[in-house]
N, C-alpha and C positions, 0 to 999 in steps of 0.2 A: 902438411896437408890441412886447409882450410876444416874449422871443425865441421861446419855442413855437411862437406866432402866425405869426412870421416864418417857422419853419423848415417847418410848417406849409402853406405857401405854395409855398416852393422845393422840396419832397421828397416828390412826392408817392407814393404805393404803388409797387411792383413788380404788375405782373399779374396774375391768380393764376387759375385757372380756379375757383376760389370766387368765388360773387357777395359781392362788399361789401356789408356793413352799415354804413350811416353814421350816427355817434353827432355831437351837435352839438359844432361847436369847444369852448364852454364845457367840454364835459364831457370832450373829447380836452385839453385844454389841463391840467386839475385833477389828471387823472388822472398825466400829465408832471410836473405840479409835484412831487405826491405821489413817485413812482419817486425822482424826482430826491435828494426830502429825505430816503427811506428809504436809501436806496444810500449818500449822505452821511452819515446816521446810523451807520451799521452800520460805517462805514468809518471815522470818525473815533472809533468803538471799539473798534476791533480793529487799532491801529498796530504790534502786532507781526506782523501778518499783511503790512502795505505792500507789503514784499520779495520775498514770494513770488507766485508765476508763475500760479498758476492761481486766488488770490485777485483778483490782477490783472484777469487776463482775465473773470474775473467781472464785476468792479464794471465793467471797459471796457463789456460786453456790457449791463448793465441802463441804463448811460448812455445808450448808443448806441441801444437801443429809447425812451427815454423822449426822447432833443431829438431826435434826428437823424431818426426813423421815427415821429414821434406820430401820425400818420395811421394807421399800420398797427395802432396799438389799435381801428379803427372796422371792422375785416376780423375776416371768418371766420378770415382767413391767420393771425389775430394767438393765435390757439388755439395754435399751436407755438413759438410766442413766450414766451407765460407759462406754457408748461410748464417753457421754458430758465428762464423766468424764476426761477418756484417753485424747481427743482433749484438753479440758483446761491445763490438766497436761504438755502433749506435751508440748504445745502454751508455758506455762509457762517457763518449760526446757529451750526450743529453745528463749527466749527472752534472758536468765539469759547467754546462752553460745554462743550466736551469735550477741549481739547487737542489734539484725532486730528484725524491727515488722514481726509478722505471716504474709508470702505471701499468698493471694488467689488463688488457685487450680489456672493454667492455664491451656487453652488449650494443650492437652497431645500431641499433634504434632506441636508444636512449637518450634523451633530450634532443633529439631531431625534431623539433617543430616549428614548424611557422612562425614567423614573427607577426605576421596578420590574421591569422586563426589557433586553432585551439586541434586543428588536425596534426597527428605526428608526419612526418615527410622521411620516407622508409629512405636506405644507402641507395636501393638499387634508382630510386627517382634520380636521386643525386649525383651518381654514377653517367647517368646520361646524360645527365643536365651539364657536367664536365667537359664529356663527349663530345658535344652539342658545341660548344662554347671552343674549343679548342681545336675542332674540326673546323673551324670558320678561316675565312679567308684572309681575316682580321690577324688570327694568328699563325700565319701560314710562316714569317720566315723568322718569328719569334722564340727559337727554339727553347732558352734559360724561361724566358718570360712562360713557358707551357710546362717546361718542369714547375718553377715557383710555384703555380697553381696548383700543379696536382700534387704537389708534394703536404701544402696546406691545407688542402681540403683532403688528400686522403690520412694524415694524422689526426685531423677533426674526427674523419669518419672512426679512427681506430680509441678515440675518449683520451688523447695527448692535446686536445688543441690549446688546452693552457698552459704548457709547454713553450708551445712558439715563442721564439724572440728572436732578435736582430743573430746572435752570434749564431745560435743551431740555425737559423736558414743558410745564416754566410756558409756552415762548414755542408750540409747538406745538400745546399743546389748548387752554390758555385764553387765549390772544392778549396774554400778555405780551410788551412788547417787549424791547430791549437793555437797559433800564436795570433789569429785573428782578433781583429781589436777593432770594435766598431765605433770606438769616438775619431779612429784617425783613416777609416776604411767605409767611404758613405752607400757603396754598392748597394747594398741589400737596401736604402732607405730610399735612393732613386730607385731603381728599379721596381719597389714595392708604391710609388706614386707611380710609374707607368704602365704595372700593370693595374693600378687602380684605376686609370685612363683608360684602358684598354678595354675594361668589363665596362665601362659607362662607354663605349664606342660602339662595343655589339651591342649593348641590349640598347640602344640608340636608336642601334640602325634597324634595329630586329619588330615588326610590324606584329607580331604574333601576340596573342594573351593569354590568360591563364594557366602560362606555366612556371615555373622556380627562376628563382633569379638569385646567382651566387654575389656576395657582397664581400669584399675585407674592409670593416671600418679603417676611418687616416686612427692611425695613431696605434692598432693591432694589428697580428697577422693570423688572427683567430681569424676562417671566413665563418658569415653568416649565410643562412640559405630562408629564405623568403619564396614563399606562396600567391605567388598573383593575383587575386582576384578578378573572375573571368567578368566581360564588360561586353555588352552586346551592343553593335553599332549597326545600322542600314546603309554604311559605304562598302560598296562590291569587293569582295573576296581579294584581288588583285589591286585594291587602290590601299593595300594594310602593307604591301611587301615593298620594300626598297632595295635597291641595289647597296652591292659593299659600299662602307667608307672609304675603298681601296680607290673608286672611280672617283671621288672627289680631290682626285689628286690629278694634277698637270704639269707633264715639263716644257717647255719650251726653247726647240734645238736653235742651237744658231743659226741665221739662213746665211746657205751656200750663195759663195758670191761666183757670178757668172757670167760679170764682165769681161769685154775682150782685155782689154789688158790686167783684168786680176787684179787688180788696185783698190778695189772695195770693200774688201771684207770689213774693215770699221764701220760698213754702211749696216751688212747685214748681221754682224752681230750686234750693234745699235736699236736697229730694227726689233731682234729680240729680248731683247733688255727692256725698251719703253713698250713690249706687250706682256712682259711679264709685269710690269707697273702699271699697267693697268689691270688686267687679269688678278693682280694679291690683293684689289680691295672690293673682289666680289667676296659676301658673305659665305662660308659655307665650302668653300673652294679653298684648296693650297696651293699653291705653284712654288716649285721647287728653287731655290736660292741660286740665282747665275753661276756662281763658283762651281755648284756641284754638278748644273748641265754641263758647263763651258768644259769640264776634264772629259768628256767624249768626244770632243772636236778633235775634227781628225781624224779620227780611229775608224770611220768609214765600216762601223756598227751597225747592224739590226736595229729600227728605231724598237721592234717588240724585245731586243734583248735589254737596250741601253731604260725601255719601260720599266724591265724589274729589276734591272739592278737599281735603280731610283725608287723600284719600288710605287707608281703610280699607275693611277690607272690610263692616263689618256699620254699621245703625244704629241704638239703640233713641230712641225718641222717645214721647212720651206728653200725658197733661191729667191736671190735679188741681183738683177741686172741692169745696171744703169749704165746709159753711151747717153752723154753729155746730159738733154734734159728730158730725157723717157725714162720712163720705169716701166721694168715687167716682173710684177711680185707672183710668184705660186706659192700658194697656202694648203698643208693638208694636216688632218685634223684625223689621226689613228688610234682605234681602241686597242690599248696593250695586248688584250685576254685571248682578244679575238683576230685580232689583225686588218680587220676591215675598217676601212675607211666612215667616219663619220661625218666627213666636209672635206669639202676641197673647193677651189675658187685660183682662177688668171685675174690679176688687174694688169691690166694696160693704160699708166694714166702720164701725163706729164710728173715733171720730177715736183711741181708746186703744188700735188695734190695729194703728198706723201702723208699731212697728219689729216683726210679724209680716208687715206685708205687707210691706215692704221686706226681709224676707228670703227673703219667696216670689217677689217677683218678679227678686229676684239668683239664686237658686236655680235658678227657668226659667228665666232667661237663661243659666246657667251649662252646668245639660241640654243647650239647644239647640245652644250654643257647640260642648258634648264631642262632641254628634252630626254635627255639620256640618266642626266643625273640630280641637278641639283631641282628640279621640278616645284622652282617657283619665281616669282618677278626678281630680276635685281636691273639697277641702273649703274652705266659701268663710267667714274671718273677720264676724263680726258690722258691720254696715254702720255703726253707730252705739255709739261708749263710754258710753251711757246709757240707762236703761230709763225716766226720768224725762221724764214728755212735757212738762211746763215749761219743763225746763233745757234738753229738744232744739228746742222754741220757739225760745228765750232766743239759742241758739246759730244758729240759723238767720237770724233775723234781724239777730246781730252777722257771719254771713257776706257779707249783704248790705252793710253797710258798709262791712266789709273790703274787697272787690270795687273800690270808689269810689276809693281809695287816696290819699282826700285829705286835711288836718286832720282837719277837724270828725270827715269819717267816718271815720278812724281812732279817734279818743278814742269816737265811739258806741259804736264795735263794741267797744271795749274794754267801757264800759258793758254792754251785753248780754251778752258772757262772761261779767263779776262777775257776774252776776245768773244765768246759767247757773250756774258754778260752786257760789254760794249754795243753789242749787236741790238739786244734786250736789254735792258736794265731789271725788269721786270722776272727774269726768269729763274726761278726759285732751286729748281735741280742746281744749276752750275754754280750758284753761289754755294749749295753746301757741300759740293765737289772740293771747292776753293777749301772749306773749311776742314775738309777731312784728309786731303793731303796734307797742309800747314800742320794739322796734329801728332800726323804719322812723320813727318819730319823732324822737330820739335823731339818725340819723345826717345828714339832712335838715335839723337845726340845730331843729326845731322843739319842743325837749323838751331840757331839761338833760341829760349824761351820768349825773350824781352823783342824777338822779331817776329814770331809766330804767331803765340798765343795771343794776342791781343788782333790780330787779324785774323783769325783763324774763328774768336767771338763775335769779332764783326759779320764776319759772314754767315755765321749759322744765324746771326742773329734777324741777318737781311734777311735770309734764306723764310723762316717766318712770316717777316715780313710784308713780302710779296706772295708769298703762298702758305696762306693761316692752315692750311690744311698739311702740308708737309711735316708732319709730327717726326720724323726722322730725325730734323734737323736738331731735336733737343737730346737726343744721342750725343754728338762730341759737345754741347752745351756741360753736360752730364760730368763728363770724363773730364773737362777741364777745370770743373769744380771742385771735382776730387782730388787730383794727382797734381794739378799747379796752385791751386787757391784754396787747397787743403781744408775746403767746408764740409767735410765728409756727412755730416746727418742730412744736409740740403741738400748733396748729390744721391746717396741713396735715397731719397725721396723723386727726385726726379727721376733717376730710374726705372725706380716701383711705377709711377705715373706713367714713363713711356711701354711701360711692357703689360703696362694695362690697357694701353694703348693696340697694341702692335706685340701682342702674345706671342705670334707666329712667328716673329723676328729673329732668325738666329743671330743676328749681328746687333741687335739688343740685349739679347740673354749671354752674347761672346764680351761686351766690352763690358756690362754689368759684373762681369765673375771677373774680369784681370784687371779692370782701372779700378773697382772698388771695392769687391770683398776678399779680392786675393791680398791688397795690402793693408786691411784691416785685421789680417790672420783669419778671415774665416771661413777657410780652406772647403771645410765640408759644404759649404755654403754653392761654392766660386764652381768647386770641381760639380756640385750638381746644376748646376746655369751652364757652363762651357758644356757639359753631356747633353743640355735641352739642345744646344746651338746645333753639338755637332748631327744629331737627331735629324735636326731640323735641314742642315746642310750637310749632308754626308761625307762629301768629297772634298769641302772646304779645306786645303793645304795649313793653313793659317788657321783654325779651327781646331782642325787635328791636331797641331803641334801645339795650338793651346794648352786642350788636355793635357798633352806633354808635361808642356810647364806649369801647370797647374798643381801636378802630382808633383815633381821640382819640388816647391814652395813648400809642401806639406811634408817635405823631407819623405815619402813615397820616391825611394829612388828606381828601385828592381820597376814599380809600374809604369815610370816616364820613362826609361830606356824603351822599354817592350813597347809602347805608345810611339817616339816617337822614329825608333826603329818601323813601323807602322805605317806612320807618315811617310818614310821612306821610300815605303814599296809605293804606294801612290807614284811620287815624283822625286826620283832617288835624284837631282841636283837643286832639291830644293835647300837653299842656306840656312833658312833659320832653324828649320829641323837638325839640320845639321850642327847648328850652334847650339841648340837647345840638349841635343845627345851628348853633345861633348861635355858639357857643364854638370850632369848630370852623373857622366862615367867619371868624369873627375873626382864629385863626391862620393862615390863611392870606391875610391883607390886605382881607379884603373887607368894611370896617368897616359902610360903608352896609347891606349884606345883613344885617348881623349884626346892628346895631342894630333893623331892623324886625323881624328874627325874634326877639330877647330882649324887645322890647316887645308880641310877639304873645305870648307863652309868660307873661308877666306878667298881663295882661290876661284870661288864660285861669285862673290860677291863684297869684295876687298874695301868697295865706300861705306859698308855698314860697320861704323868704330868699333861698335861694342865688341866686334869680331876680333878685333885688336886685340880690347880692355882682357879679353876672355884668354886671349895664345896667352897672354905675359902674365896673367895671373896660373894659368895650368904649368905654365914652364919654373914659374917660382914654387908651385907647389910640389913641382915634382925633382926638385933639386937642380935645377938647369937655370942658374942665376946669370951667366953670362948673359942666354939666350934671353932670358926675361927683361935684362934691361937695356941690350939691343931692340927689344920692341917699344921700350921706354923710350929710348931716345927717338925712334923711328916719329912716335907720336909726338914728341915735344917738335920736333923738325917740321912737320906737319901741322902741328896747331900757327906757325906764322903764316902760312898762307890757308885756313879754314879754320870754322869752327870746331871744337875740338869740347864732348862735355867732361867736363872734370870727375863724373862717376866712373869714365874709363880711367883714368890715371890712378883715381883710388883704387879701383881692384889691382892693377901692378903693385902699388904700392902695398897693397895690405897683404897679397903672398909676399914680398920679399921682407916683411916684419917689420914697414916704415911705419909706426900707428901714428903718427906727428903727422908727416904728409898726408896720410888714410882722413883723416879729419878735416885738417884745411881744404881739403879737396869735397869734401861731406857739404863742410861749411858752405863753402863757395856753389856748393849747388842749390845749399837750400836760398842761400840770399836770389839765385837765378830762378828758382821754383822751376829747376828742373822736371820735370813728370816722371824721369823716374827714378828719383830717388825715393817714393813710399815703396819701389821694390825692390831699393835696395838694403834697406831696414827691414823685409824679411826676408833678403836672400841668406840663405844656409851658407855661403861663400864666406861673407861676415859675420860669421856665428860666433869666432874666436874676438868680437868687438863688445859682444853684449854687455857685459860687467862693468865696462869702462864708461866712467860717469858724463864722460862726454857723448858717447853714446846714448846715454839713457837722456841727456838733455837733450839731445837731438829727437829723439824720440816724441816725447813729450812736447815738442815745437811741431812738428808736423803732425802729430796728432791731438792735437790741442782739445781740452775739453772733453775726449770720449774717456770718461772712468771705466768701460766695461770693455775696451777693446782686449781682443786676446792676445795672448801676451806671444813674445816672438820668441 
């Protein structure tokens, strides 16, 4: 008999004038085990604490409830119990990640004063002033983000706030346990900048004066609370109140194509795309990222439910029917909160007066926006870099394949740019179309370096150009300066430049974290940019699995599984997700998992190599050396008719213990300036490389010049 069981038996409650509640043994029993291994945990990491008397009497006291009294968790009685419980726990916590003995409760109005006067500011102001702030609309689906706060402001109120640091908030709001470790777990440090965003959003938005305003300096998590000074104005009562920051958000749906033969939809979701590019460079306004509307296509959605799960405040949504050279566009224009309509508009115009109506119906949207929300002058850029309705054709239907982000439709949509371009010369979107396929080809192994990259420059470079304003285009500029031409301080500097640019970018702040601080090793860096992205774009597939691989990199294996198992639920046949899990479950032993999912990710998507490089390296590691170098030869078969990058032949080869080949194969990429061999210098795959001085010269060649990079 389990000793619980037994004690269980022998011990039973004390009396209590509370009626018992009886939980079954199984579940009194579990709950014992657990106590037991928590108190042991905590206790066999905090050996400088052994000695001391009230550590002691802690750990004695949660023992003592967990064998000796397992019954008394089935009682109401047991409510006074795990409060002692919690306080010890605490106590405990807070010794192990703050140094300090447990402070005694002080007087709650003790050092509570203003930072702009010399008045004290009693709990109870401040209590509301929480309230206030957290009742807002602002924090409506922020739930972690509402604990964090009130968890910091109410250990301020209780004279702990010197206390706070990184580790006690990880184990206290987000249920980190002892083993948290905040150089390699950046959680608490973004999330502590978001919701520093977040209080500078309400009290932003908040028209009101003279009351408290909660602060956490950058760089503490002590808040501050601050006294307003009340400020007398003669503008009316109602010109002080603004609506949420919620309504300065906009999605924009695909429009429904409603052609007779259904052959349009590249028109109408084209359509939506060049009003979201015009729409992202009003001030003051966000519009949600294409990737993350375009995953409700389809789904034949509530525009007010597809509102909140976007989380924005307005929608515009519409249909586009084109029979030969007519168009008949409907535009409507819905407040999420309320459901009512705020615009709506028919154009009936020929099919040659398409970028007139696309600027009237940006135009009224833009009106309705200033009347409702953003209630002041903006001037809204032309929606489209070309007046030429072939080349906007050309280019609409290379957006569609771009979209698909596979081979074939990558080389199409290149196709339909040239044929754009040809159209235009002048047209700056399609050139950097041109350049951002060639990149994504290129780095995916599926496209020579010495055939890409060097057109892949030219075009971003045109893309400038012909359109000095399209700041985008220094994005793959960025990335090929890092990972092909290994200028790493000049790309993070450009970078930093374009996202000073174009903040709001999630596709700024995505290739910023994995073309250059993910293989510079600076992981906490990479994974808090890829969390702005995916913020930014929620639903982004590619995005999401970023993350994934982000945590990957940082050797975070348990967090890139859960992440991009995540992504899954999204779009359970998405491949890279699928490649990214596999890679992942590998390093952490679980070869079987990993196999099925690198052959699911295959099956999905067979022209993407690495899919290859990844079976033959999991099969060698998992003792299956036939199988792995039937994938060997597969690929040598294969490299006489395509290209083929030699990064995948080094992974086969470095599971089956070739380090001779593993090298030539390194080598030969760096002479090609592969793009991604800086990730494979910190892939955890060739971790068993490091030591090997070829290695390390390798190293040192691709990252030439940086004394301070972290080390891999």
């Amino acid at each position: 008999m389990p000793r619980t069981a037994y004690l269980y038996t022998l011990c039973p409650p004390r009396r209590s004038r509370h009626k018992a509640v009886t939980l079954p043994r199984q579940h009194i029993e579990e709950i014992s085990r657990r106590t037991v291994a928590r108190v042991a945990t905590i206790w066999a990491a905090n050996r400088s604490l052994r000695e001391s008397g009230p550590a002691l009497e802690q750990r004695n006291h949660l023992w003592a409830l967990a064998i000796h009294r397992p019954r008394a968790l089935g009682c109401l009685e047991a409510e006074r119990y795990f409060t002692v419980t919690r306080r010890a726990s605490s106590a405990t916590k807070r010794l192990s990640v703050t140094g300090r003995t447990p402070q005694p409760r002080r007087n709650a109005h003790q050092d509570l004063m203003s930072v702009n006067q010399q008045s004290a500011i009693s709990p109870d102001e401040i209590h509301a002033e929480l309230e206030r702030v957290l009742g807002d609309t602002i924090f409506a689906n922020a739930e972690k983000m509402k604990r964090f706060l009130r968890f910091v402001v109410l250990e301020t109120l209780e004279g702990r706030g010197d206390d706070l640091n990184e580790a006690l908030v990880g184990m206290e709001v987000y249920s980190r346990e002892g083993t948290f470790d905040p150089r390699l777990d950046s959680t608490v440090r973004v999330e502590a900048g978001r919701l520093r965003a977040k209080l500078r959003e309400f009290y932003e938005s908040q028209g009101d004066t003279g009351r408290l305003r909660i602060e956490i300096p950058k760089g503490s998590y002590k808040p501050i609370f601050k006294r307003l000074k009340e400020t007398r104005t003669n503008k009316p009562a109602q010109a002080s109140v603004k609506k949420s920051p919620l309504a300065r958000t906009i999605a924009v749906l695909p429009f429904a194509d409603m052609s007779p033969q259904k052959d349009h939809e590249y028109f109408g979701d084209g359509l939506a795309e060049e009003l979201m590019f015009a729409l992202s460079h009003l001030a003051n306004l966000r519009v949600v990222s294409q990737t993350s509307v375009f995953a409700f296509k389809g789904k034949g959605m509530n525009v007010r439910e597809i509102g909140r799960q976007l989380d924005v405040g307005s929608i515009m949504e519409g249909s586009v029917r084109k029979a030969e050279q007519q168009l008949r566009i409907t535009v409507r224009l819905t407040e999420v909160d309320t459901g009512f309509q705020i615009w709506s508009e028919v154009f009936e115009r020929p099919l040659k007066d398409v970028f007139e109506i696309q600027q009237q119906i940006a135009k009224a949207v833009a009106r309705a926006l200033r009347i409702e929300v953003l209630g002041e002058e903006e001037d809204l850029p032309s929606c489209s870099s070309t007046a030429n309705l072939s080349a906007f054709n050309h280019f609409l239907v290379g957006r569609s394949f771009w979209n698909k982000q596979t081979q074939a439709a990558l080389k199409a949509a290149i196709g339909h740019f040239e044929k754009a371009i040809t159209e235009d010369p002048t047209y700056g979107r399609a050139y950097l179309g041109i350049s951002d396929c060639l990149r994504k080809l290129e780095f995916w192994g599926l496209m020579h370096p010495s055939e890409a990259i060097p057109k892949a420059k030219e075009a971003a470079r045109r893309a400038l150009a012909v359109t000095p304003t399209l700041v985008e285009a220094n994005i793959p500029l960025a990335a090929i300066r890092a990972v092909n031409e290994w200028e790493w301080p000049e790309a993070d500097a450009m970078f930093r430049e374009a996202l000073g640019t174009c903040s709001d970018s999630a596709h700024a702040h995505q290739v910023y974290a994995m073309m250059c601080l993910l293989p510079l090793g600076r992981f906490d860096e990479a994974i808090e940019h890829i969390h702005i992205a995916r913020q930014l774009d929620p639903l982004a597939l590619l995005t999401n699995a970023h993350v994934g691989t982000a945590y990957y990199f940082a050797g975070r294996y348990d967090a890139a599984i859960e992440q991009l198992q995540a992504t899954l639920e999204l779009e359970p046949n998405y491949h890279l997700a699928h490649l990214g899990l596999a890679i992942a479950e590998e390093e952490k032993g679980m070869f079987d998992d990993a196999l099925a999912t690198v052959e699911k990710a295959k099956s999905l998507a067979g022209e993407i190599i690495p899919i290859w490089g990844a079976l033959g390296h999991i099969y060698a590691r998992a003792g299956k050396t036939r199988e792995a170098e039937t994938v060997l030869r597969e690929l040598l078969a294969l490299e006489q008719a395509r290209y083929i990058s030699p990064l995948d032949f080094a992974l086969i080869y470095d599971g089956l213990g070739r380090s001779d080949e593993v090298f030539e194969c390194l080598d030969k990429a760096a002479v090609d300036h592969c793009g991604r061999l800086a990730w494979a210098l910190v892939d955890p795959r060739h971790k068993n490389l490091h030591s090997d001085a070829r290695f390390q010269a390798l190293t040192k060649r691709v990252f030439r010049g940086l004394q301070n990079r972290a080390p891999y």
